[in-house]
C-alpha angles and dihedrals in degrees: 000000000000128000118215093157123017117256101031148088127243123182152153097189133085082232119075103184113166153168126233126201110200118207091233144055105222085170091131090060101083134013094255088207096057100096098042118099144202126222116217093274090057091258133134110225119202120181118213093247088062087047091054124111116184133149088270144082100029124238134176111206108210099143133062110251088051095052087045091058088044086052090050106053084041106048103032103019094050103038120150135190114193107248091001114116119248092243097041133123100241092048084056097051091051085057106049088053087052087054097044081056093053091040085052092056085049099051085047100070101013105051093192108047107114107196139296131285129200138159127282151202152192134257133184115223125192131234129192104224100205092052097021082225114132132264129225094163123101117301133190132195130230142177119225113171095339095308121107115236123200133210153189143214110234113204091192094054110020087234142118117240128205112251138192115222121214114193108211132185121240130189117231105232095180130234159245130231125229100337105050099160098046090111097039086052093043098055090042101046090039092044094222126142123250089239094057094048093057093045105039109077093202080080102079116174116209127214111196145135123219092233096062094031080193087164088055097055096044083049090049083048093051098238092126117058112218096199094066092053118090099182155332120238 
């Protein structure tokens, strides 16, 4: 989301996702820890429905726990390294640092939290068996003698090449629709720290979809009070 006046929402996409800095810090008010909970093995288990941020339905974050699951999907689900591929090695270990960085907020406050949990999958990944590189081409499966053969499409020679198939488990982040580095380019243009964000309620993160404008129509019905809004990101 871009700003061009204060106070109001410009866009060219379905998805309106925004951040909204109050004018005032009303942390005091509740204790910000109070909804998170722990399993029985001290984790806290998301699944990726409650990491998922599309234009609908709206939400509106105030509290900790639902900005942490906003962080979360943004800055690890959606993490993006400029000519790395989405599925690579060195895309997972950069998560896994972002990840480490949230865990770290969370131990700081709560002693006994463990670590996160979230669901998982599996993904099938190619390799070529005469380089050992791997393979992102067309593939095709085939039984020869009960065992399953695999097999890909080589431009250069108009051939099919045997190939060796690993399985690997990946965990689901989560993710954000449309606008996947708000929060990255938030932190970093307003030079605020990821801790501060999830603690201060004057940050308010917005979940909405120009074809509802659900925000507009609880700010026609004054629901919203303008005055106490400094600005969108």
């Amino acid at each position: 989301m871009r700003v061009i006046r204060n106070s109001v929402f410009e866009t060219n996409s379905s998805s309106m996702h925004s951040i909204v800095v109050l004018k005032h810090d009303n942390s005091d008010i509740v204790n910000p820890l109070e909804n998170i909970k722990l399993d029985k093995d001290n984790n806290i288990v998301y699944s990726e429905r409650d990491l998922s941020f599309n234009r609908w339905p709206f939400k509106i974050l105030t509290d900790f726990e639902g900005k942490l699951k906003f962080a979360i999907a943004s800055l690890v689900g959606c993490c993006y390294i400029k000519g790395v591929d989405y599925d690579s090695d060195k895309l997972e270990l950069e998560k896994s640092l972002r990840l480490k960085k949230i865990e770290s907020i969370v131990h700081k406050f709560i002693p006994d939290f463990n670590s996160f949990c979230f669901e998982t999958e599996y993904v099938v990944y190619y390799f070529r068996k005469d380089t050992h590189e791997r393979f992102g081409g067309k593939t095709i499966t085939e039984e020869e003698n009960g065992e399953k053969k695999f097999y890909g499409y080589d431009k250069k020679t108009d051939t099919y090449i045997p190939l060796e198939a690993k399985a690997k488990q990946r965990a689901r982040y989560g993710y954000v629709e449309t606008y996947p580095d708000l929060l990255e380019r938030f932190l970093k243009e307003k030079n605020i720290e990821l801790e501060d964000f999830l603690f201060n309620n004057r940050y308010v993160v917005i979940i909405d979809g120009d074809e509802y404008n659900t925000f507009d129509s609880f700010n026609d019905m004054k629901i919203i009070d303008e005055e106490e809004i400094e600005e969108f990101f």
